[in-house]
C-alpha positions as CSV (number, residue, x, y, z in Angstrom):
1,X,12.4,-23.9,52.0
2,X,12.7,-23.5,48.0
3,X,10.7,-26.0,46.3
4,X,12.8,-28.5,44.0
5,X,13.1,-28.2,40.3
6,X,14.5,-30.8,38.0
7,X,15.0,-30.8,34.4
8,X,17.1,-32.0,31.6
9,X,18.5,-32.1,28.1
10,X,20.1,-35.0,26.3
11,X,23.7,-34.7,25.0
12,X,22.9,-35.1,21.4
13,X,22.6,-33.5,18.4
14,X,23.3,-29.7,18.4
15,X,21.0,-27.0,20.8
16,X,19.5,-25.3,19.6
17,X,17.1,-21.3,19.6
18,X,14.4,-24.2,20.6
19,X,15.8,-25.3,23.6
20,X,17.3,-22.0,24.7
21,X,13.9,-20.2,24.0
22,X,11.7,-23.0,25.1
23,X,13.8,-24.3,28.5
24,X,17.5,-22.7,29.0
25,X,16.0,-19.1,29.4
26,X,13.2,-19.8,31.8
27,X,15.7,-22.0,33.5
28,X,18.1,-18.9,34.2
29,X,15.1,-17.3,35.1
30,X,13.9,-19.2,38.1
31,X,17.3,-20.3,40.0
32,X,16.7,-17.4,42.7
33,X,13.0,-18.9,43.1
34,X,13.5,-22.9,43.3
35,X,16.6,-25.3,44.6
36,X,17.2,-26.2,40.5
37,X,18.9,-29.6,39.9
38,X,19.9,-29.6,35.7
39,X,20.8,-32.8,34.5
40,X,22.6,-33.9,31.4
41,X,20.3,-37.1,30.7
42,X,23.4,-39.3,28.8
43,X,21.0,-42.7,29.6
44,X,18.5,-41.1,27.7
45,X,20.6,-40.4,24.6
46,X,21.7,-44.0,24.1
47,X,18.7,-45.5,23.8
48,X,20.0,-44.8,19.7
49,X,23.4,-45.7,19.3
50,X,26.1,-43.0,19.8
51,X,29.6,-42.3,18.8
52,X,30.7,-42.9,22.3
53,X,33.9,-40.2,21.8
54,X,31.4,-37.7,20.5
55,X,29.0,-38.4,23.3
56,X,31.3,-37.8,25.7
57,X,32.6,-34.6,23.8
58,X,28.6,-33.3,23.6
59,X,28.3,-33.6,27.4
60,X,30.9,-31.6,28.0
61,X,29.7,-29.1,25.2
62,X,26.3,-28.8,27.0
63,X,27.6,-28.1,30.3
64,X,29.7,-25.2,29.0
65,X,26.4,-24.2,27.1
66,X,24.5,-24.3,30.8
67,X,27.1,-22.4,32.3
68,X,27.1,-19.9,29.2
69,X,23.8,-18.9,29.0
70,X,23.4,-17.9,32.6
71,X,23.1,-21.3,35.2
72,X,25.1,-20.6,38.0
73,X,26.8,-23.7,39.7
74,X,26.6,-21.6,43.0
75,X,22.9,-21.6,42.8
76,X,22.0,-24.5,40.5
77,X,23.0,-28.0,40.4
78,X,24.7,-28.9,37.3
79,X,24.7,-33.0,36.6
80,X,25.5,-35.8,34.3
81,X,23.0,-38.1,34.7
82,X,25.2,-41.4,34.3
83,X,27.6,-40.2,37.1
84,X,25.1,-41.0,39.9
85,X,24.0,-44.4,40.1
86,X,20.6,-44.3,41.5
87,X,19.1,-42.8,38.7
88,X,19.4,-45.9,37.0
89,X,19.3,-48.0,40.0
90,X,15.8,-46.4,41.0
91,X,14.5,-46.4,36.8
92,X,14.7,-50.4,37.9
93,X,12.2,-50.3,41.1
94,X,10.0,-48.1,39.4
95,X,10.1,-50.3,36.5
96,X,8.9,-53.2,38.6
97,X,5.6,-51.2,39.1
98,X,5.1,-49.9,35.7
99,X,2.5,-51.3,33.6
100,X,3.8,-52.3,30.1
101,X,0.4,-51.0,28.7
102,X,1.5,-47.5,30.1
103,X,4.4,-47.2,28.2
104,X,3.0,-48.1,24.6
105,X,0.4,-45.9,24.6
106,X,3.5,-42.6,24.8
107,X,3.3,-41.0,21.9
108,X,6.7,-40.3,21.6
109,X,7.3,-44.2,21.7
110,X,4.6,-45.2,18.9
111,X,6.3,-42.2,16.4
112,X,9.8,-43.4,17.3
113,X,9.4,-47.0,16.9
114,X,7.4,-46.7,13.9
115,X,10.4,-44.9,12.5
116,X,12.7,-47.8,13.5
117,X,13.4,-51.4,11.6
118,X,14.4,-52.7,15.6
119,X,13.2,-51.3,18.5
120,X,15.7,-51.5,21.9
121,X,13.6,-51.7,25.1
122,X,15.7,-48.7,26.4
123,X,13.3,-46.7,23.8
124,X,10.4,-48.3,25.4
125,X,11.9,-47.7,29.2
126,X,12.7,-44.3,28.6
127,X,9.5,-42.9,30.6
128,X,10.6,-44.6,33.3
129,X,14.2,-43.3,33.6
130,X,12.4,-39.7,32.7
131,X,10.0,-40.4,35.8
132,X,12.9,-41.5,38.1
133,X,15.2,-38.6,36.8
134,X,12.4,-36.5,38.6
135,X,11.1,-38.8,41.5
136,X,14.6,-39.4,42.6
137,X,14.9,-35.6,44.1
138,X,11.5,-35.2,44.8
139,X,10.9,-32.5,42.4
140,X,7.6,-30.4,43.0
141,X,8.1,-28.9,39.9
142,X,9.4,-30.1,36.1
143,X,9.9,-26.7,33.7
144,X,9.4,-29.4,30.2
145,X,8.0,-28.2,27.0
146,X,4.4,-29.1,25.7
147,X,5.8,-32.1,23.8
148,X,7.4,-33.6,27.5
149,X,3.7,-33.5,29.2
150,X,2.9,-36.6,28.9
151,X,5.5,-37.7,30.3
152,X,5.3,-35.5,33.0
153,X,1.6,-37.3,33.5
154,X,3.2,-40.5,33.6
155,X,5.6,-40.0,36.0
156,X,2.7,-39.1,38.1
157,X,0.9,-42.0,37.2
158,X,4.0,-44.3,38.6
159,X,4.6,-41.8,41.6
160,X,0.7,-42.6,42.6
161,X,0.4,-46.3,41.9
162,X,3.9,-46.8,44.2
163,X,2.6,-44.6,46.7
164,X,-1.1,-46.9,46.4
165,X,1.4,-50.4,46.9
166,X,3.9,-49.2,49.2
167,X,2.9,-46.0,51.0
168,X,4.0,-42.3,50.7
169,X,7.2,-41.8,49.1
170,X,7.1,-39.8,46.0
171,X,6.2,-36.2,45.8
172,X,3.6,-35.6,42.8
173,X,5.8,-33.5,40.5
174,X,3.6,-30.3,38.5
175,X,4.9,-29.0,35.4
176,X,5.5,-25.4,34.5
177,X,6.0,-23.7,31.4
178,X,6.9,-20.4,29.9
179,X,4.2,-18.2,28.4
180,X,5.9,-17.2,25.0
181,X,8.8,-19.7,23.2
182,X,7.8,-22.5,24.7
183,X,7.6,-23.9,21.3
184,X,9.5,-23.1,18.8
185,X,9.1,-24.8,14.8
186,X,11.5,-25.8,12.5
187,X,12.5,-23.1,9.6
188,X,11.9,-25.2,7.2
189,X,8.6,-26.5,8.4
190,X,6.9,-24.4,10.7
191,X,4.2,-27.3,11.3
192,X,7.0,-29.4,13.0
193,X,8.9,-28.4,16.2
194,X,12.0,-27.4,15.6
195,X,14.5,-30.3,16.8
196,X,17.9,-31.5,17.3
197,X,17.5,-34.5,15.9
198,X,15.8,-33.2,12.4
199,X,18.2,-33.9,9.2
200,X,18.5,-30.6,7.3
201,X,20.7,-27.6,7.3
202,X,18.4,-24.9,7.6
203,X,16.2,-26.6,10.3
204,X,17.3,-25.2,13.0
205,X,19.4,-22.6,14.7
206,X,22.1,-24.1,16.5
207,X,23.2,-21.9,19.9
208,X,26.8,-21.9,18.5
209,X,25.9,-21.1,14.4
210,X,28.3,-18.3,13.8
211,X,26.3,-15.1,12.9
212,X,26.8,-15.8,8.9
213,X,25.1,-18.8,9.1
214,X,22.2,-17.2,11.8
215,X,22.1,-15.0,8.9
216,X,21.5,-17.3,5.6
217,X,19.3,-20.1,7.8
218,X,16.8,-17.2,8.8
219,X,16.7,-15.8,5.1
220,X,15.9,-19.2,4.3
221,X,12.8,-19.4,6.4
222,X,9.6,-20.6,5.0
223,X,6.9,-17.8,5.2
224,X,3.8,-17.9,2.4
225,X,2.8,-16.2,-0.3
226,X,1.2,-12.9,1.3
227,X,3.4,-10.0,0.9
228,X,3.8,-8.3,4.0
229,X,2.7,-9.3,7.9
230,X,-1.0,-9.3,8.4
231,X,-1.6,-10.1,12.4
232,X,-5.2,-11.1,11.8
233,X,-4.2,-13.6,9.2
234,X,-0.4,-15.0,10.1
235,X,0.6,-17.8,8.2
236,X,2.6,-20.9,10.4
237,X,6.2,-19.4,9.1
238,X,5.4,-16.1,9.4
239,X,3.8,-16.5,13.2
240,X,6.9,-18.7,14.2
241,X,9.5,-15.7,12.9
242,X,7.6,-13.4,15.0
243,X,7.5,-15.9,18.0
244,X,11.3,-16.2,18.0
245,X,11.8,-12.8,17.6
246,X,9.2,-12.0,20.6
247,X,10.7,-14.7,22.6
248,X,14.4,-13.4,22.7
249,X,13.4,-9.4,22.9
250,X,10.6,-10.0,25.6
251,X,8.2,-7.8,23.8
252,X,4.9,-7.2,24.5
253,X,2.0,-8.3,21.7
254,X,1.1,-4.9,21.5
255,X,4.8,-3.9,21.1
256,X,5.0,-6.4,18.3
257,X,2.1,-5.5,16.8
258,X,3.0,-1.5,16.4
259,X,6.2,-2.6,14.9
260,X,5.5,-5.2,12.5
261,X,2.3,-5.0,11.2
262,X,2.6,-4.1,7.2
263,X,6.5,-5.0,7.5
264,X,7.7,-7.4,4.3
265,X,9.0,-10.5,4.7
266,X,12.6,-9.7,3.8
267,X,12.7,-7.0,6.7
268,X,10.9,-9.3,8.9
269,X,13.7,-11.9,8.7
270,X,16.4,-9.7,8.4
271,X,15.2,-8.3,12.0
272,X,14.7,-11.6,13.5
273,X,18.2,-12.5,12.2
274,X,19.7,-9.4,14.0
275,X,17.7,-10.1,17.5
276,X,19.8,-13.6,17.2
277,X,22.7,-12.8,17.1
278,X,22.8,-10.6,18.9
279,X,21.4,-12.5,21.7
280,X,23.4,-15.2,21.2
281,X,26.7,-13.1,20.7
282,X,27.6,-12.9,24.3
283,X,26.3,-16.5,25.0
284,X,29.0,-18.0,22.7
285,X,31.6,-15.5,23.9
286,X,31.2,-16.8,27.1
287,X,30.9,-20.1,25.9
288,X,34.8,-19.9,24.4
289,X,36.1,-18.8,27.7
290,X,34.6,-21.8,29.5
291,X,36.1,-24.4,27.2
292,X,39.4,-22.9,27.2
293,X,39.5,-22.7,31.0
294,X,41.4,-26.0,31.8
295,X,39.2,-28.2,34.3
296,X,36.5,-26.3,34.9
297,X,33.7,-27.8,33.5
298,X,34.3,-31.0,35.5
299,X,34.6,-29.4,38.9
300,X,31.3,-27.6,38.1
301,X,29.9,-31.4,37.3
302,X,31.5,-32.7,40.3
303,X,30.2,-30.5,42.2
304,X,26.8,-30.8,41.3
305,X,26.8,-34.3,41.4
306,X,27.9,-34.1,45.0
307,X,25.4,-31.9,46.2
308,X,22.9,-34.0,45.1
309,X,24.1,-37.4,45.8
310,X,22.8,-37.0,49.6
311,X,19.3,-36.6,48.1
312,X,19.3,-39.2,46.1
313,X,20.7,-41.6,48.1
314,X,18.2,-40.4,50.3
315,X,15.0,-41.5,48.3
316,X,17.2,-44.4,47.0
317,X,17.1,-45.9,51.0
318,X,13.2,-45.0,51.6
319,X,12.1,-46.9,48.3
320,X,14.0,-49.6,49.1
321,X,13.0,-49.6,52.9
322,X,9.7,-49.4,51.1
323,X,9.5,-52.1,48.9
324,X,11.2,-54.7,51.1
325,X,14.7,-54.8,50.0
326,X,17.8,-55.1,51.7
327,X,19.5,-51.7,53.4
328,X,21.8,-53.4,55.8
329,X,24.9,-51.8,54.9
């Protein structure tokens, strides 16, 4: 029997070389090896207010980008997170269990409330639905990027202390990552990871940029002063260029070495703008013909969600048998 995988990406903003490099690739990548359940986390995304017609227009958008980049719905589950009920229903249970001191200490949550005039408790919860996204299938194993970690070690935390209270339910989930492109900085500041939610046009790649625009945000990346690439003394810019480059033509470092040492800057970019698009050319190609085939993004969604619904009913019934509440139905 495969072990489980879950992961998930939030409908908002646009995705991005990032999340293709750092998740959608590896995901692709491991469907033959694990039972892979991909969710579209919608809960998480309104923990900041969203246009709901756009939100429901990104959803769609990111399942087409799933299917378009190489998930299979034959082998992978494809979900919206909001369409199955016990993902909320178990974020509750596990709430109960939680310690609010656990939850202030995230990282994530200090930088994003600091950023915030008012701060909903759906930004301070959102550990908690993470951790019962994953406990909900009993996942062995969470593909996340280095900035999710933490939450991955919470969700471990919670899975222990309800195991301690109420006896062995949750599987401890273990996270895996990808050796090279599992993070990916922003163009214009190669100290920051590149993100979705990051005002600024040249930022970030987005999966759909046409190749013009690939083009003129790559151009635009920060490098440094040096003149030429020098491996034993790579600048941030210069070493995140190389990364993405490295990431999407699965080179080896001694194959990027040969070819780039002593390169300028302006080639250098120019090449990493070429590996792009071209990369992403088929991608959003393929992308086209999903959204303009009528229907078949929802029966992929429907699907999904009811091949997993047993499951997670499943674990739904145990915790509550568990904790003492009522299964009489």
């Amino acid at each position: 029997m495969k072990p489980r995988v879950f992961s998930g990406v939030q409908p908002s903003g646009d995705l991005h070389i990032g999340n293709y490099l750092g998740a959608l690739k590896h995901w692709v990548k491991i469907q033959d090896e694990y039972e892979c359940i991909f969710g579209i986390v919608d809960l998480h995304a309104i923990t900041v207010y969203q246009d709901p017609a756009q939100l429901r227009n990104k959803i769609e958008e990111l399942a087409a980008l799933f299917l378009a980049v190489g998930i299979d719905p034959q082998r992978s589950s494809i979900i919206v997170q909001s369409s199955i009920p016990a993902h909320a229903e178990l974020a509750w249970m596990l709430t109960c269990v939680t310690p609010v001191g656990w939850l202030t200490r995230m990282t994530q949550y200090k930088s994003k409330a600091a950023a915030q005039e008012t701060v909903g408790d759906g930004l301070l919860q959102y550990p908690v639905l993470m951790a019962a996204d994953i406990l909900l299938y009993q996942a062995q194993v969470v593909p996340v990027g280095d900035d999710q970690v933490q939450h991955i070690e919470l969700t471990r935390d919670i899975a222990q202390r309800f195991n301690h209270l109420y006896g062995e339910t949750f599987v401890m989930p273990e996270t895996r990552l990808p050796v090279v492109g599992a993070r990916i900085m922003g163009l214009d500041n190669p100290e920051a990871k590149m993100s979705k939610s990051t005002p600024g046009s040249h930022h970030a790649v987005a999966l759909l940029d046409p190749p013009d625009v690939i083009r003129q945000k790559i151009m635009r990346a920060t490098t440094d002063s040096k003149p030429a690439v020098d491996f034993d003394d790579l600048g941030p810019g210069v070493r995140n260029l190389l990364t993405i480059f490295q990431a999407f033509a699965e080179w080896s470092d001694e194959q990027m070495r040969a070819h780039f040492t002593g390169m300028r800057y302006s080639e250098l970019k120019k090449q990493v703008a070429d590996m792009v698009i071209a990369c992403l050319e088929p991608i959003q190609k393929r992308y086209h013909e999903i959204r303009n085939e009528p229907g078949y993004v929802t029966q992929v969604l429907r699907q999904g969600a009811e091949r997993v619904t047993p499951i997670a009913n499943a674990t739904i019934r145990l915790v509550k048998e568990r904790m003492g509440l009522y299964t009489g139905f």
